[in-house]
Gaussian input, Z-matrix of N, CA and C with variables (Angstrom, degrees):
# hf/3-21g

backbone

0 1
 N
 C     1     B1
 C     2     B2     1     A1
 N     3     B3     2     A2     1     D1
 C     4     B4     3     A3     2     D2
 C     5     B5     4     A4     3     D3
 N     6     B6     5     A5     4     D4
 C     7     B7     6     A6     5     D5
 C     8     B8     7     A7     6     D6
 N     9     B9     8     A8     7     D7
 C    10    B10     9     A9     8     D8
 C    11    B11    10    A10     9     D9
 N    12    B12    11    A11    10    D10
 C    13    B13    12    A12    11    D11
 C    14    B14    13    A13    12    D12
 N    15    B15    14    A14    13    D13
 C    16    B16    15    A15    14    D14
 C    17    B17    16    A16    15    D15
 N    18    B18    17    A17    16    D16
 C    19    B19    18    A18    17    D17
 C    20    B20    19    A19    18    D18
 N    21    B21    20    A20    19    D19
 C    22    B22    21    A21    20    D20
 C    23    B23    22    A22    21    D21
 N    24    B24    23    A23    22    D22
 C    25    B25    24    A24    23    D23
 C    26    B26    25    A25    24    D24
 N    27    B27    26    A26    25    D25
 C    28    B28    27    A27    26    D26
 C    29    B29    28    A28    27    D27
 N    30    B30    29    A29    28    D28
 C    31    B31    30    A30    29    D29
 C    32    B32    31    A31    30    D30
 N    33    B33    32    A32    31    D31
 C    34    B34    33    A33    32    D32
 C    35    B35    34    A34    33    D33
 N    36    B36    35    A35    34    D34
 C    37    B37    36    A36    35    D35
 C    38    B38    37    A37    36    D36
 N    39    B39    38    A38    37    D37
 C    40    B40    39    A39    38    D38
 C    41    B41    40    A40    39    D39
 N    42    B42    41    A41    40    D40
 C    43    B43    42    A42    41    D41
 C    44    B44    43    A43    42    D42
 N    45    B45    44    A44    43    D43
 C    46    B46    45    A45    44    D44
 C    47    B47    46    A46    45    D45
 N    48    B48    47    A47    46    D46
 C    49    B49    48    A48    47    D47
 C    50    B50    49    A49    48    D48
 N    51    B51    50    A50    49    D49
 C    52    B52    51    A51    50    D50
 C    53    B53    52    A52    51    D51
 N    54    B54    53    A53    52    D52
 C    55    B55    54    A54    53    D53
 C    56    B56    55    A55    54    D54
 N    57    B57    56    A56    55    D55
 C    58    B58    57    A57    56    D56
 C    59    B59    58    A58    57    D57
 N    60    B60    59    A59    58    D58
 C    61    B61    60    A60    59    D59
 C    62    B62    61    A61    60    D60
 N    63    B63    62    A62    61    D61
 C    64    B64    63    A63    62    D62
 C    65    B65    64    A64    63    D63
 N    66    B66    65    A65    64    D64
 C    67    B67    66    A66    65    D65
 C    68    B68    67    A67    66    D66
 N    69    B69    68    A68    67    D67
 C    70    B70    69    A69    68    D68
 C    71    B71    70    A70    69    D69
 N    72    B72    71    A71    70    D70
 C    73    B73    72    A72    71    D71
 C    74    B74    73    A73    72    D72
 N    75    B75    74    A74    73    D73
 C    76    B76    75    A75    74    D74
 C    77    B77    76    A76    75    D75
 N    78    B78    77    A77    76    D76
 C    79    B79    78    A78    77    D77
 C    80    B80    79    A79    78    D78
 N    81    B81    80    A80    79    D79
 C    82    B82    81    A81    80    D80
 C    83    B83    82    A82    81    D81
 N    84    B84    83    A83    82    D82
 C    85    B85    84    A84    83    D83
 C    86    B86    85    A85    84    D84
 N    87    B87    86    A86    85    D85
 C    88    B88    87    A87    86    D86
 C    89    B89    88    A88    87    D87
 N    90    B90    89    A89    88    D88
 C    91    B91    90    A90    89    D89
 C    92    B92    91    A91    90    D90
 N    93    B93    92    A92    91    D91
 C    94    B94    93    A93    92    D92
 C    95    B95    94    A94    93    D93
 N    96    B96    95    A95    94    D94
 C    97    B97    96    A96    95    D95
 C    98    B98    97    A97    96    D96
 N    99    B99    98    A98    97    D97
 C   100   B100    99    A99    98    D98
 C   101   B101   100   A100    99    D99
 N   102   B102   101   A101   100   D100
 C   103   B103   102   A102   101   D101
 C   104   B104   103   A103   102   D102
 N   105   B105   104   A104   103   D103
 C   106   B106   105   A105   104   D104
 C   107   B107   106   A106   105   D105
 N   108   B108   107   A107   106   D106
 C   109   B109   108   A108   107   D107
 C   110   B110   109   A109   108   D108
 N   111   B111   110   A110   109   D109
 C   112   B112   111   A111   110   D110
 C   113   B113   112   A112   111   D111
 N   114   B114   113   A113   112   D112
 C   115   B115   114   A114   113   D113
 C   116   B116   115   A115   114   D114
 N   117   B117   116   A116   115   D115
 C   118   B118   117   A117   116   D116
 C   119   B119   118   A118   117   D117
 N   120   B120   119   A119   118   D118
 C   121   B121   120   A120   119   D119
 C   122   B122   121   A121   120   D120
 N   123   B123   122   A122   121   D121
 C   124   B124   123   A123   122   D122
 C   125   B125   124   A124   123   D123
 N   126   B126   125   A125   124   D124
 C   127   B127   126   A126   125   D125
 C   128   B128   127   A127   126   D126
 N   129   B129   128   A128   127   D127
 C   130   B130   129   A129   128   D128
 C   131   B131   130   A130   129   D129
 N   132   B132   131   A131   130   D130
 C   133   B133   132   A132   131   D131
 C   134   B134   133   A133   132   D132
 N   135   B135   134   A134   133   D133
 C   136   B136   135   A135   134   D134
 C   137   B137   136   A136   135   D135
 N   138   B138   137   A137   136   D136
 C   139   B139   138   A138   137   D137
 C   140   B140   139   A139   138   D138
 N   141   B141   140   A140   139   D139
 C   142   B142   141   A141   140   D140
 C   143   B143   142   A142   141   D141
 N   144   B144   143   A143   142   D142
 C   145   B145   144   A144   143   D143
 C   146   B146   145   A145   144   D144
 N   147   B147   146   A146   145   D145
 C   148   B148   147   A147   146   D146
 C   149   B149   148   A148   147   D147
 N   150   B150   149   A149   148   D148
 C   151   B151   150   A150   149   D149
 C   152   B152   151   A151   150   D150
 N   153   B153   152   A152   151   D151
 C   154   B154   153   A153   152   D152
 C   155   B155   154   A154   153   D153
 N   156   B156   155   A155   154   D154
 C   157   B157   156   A156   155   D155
 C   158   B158   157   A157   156   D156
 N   159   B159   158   A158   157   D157
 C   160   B160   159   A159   158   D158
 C   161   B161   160   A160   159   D159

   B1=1.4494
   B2=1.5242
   B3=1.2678
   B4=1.8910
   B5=1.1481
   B6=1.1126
   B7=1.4750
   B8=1.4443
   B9=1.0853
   B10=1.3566
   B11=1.4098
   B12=1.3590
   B13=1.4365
   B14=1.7687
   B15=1.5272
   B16=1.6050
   B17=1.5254
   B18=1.1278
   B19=1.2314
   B20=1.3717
   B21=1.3621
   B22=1.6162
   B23=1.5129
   B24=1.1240
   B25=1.5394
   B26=1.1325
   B27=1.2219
   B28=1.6538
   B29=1.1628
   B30=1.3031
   B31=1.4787
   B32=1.9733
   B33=1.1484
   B34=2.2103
   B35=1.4837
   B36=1.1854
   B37=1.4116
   B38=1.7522
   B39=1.3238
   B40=1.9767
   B41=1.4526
   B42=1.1695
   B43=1.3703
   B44=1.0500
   B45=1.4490
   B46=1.9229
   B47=1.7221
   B48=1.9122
   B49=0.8832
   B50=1.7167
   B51=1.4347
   B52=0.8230
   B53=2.1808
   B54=1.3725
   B55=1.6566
   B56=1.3357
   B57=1.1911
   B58=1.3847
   B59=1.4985
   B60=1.3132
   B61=1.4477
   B62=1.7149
   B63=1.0889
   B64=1.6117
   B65=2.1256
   B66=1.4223
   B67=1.4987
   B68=1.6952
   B69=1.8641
   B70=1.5154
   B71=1.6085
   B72=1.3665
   B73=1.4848
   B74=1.2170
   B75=1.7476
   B76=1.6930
   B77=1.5241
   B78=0.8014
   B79=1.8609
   B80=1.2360
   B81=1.7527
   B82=1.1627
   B83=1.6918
   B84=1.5400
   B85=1.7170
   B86=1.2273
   B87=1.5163
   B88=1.7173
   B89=1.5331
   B90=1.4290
   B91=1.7315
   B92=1.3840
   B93=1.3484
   B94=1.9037
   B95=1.6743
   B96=1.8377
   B97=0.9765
   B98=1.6987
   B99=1.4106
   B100=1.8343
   B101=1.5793
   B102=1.3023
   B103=1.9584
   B104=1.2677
   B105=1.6389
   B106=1.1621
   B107=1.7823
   B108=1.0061
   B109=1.4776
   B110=2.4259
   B111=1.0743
   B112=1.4063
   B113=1.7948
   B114=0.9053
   B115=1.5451
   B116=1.3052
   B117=1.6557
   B118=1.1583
   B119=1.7738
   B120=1.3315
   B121=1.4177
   B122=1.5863
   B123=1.3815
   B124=1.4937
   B125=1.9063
   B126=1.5930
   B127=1.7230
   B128=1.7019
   B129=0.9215
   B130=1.3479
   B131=1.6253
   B132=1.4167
   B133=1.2115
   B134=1.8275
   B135=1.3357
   B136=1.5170
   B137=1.2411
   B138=1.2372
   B139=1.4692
   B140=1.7678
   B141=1.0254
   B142=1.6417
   B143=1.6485
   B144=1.2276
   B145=1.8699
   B146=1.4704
   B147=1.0825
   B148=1.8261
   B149=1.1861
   B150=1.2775
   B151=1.6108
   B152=0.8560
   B153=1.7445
   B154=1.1932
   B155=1.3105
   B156=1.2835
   B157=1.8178
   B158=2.1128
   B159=0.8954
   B160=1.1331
   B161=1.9050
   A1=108.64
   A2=104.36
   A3=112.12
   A4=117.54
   A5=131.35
   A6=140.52
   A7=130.10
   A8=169.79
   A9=163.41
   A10=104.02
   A11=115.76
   A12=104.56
   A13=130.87
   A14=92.63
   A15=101.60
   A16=114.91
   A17=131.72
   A18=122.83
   A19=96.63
   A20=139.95
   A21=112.76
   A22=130.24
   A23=139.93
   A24=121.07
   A25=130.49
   A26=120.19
   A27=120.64
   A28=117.54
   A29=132.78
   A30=158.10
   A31=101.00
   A32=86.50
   A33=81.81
   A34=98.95
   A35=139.49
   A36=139.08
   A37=108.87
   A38=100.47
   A39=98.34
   A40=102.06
   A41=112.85
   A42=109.03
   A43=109.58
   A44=124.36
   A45=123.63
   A46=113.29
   A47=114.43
   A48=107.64
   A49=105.50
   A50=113.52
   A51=118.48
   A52=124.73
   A53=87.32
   A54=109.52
   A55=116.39
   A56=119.44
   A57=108.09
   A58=126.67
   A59=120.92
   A60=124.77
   A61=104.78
   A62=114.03
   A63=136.87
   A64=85.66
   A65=111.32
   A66=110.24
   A67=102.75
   A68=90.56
   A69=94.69
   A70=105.94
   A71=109.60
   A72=95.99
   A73=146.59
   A74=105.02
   A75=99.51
   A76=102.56
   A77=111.67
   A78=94.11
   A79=117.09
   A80=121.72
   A81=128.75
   A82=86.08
   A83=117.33
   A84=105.36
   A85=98.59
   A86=125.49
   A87=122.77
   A88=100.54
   A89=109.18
   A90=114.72
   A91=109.70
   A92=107.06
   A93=101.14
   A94=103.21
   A95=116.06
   A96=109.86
   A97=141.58
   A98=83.76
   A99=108.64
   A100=82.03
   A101=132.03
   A102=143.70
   A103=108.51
   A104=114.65
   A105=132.69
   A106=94.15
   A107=141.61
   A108=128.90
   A109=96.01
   A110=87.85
   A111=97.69
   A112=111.97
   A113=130.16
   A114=125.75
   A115=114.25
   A116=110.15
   A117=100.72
   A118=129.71
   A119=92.67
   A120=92.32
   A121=143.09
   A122=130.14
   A123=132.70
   A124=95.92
   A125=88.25
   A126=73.28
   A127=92.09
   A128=115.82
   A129=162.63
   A130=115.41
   A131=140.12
   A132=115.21
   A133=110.94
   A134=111.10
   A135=135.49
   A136=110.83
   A137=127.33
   A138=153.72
   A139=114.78
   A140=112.71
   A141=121.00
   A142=123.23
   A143=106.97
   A144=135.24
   A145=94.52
   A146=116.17
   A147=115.36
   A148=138.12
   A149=128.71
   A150=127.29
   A151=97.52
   A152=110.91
   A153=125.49
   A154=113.51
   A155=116.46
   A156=134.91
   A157=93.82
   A158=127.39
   A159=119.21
   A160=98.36
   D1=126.95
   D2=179.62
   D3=-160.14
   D4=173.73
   D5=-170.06
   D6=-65.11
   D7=20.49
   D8=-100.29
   D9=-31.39
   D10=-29.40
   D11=178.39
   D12=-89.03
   D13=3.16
   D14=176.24
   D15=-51.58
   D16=161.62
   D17=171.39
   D18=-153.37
   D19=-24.40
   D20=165.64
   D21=-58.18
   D22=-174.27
   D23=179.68
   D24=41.41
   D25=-0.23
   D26=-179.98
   D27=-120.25
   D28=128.43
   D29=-136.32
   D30=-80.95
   D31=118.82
   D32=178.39
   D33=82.47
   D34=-6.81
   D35=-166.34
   D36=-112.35
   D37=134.01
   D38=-169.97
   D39=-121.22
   D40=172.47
   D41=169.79
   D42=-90.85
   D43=-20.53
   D44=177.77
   D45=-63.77
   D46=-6.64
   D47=179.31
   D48=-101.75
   D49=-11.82
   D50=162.85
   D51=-54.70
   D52=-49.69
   D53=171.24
   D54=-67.07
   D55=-29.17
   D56=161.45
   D57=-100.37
   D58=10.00
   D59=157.09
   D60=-78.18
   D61=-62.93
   D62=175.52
   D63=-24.78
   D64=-66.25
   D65=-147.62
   D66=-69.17
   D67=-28.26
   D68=-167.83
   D69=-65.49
   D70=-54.56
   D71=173.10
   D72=-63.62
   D73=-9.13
   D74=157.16
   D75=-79.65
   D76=-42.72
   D77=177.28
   D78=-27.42
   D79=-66.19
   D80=-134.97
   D81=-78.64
   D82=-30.47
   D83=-167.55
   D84=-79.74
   D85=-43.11
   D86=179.76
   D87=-27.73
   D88=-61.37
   D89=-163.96
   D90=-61.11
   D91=-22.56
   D92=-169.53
   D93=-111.19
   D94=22.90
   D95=172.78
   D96=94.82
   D97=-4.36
   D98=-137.53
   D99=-90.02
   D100=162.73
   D101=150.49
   D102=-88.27
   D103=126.43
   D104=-138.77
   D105=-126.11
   D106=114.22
   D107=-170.78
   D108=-130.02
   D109=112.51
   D110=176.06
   D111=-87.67
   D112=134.96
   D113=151.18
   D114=-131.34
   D115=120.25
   D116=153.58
   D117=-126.50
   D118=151.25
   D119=-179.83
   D120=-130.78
   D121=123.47
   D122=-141.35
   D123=-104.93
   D124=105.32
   D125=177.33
   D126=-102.74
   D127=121.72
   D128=132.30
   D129=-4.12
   D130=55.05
   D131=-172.19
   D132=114.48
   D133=-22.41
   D134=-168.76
   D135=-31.90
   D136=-57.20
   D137=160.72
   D138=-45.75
   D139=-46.59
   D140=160.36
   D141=-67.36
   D142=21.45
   D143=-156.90
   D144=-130.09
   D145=-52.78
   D146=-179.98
   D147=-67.55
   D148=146.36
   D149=167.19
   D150=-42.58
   D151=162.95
   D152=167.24
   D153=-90.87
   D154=-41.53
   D155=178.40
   D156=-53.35
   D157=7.20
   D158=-164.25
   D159=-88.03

């Protein structure tokens, strides 16, 4: 179970399509005026955090 918008791990899916959804939607609010607040965040190691039985 995951997001429609995941794009790591998923087959035909890139992260550059990820980057251009991300850009498209500050665009579209820039144009309609809107405050646009991005975060991103690199956890580092994240995967070296998990069960293994997982």
């Amino acid at each position: 179970l995951h997001s429609s918008n995941q794009v790591g791990f998923q087959l035909g899916r890139k992260t550059t399509q990820a980057l251009v959804s991300v850009v498209d939607r500050i665009s579209r609010a820039f144009e309609k005026g809107e405050v646009t607040i991005c975060v991103l965040l690199d956890f580092q190691k994240a995967f070296d955090l998990t069960y293994g039985s997982m």
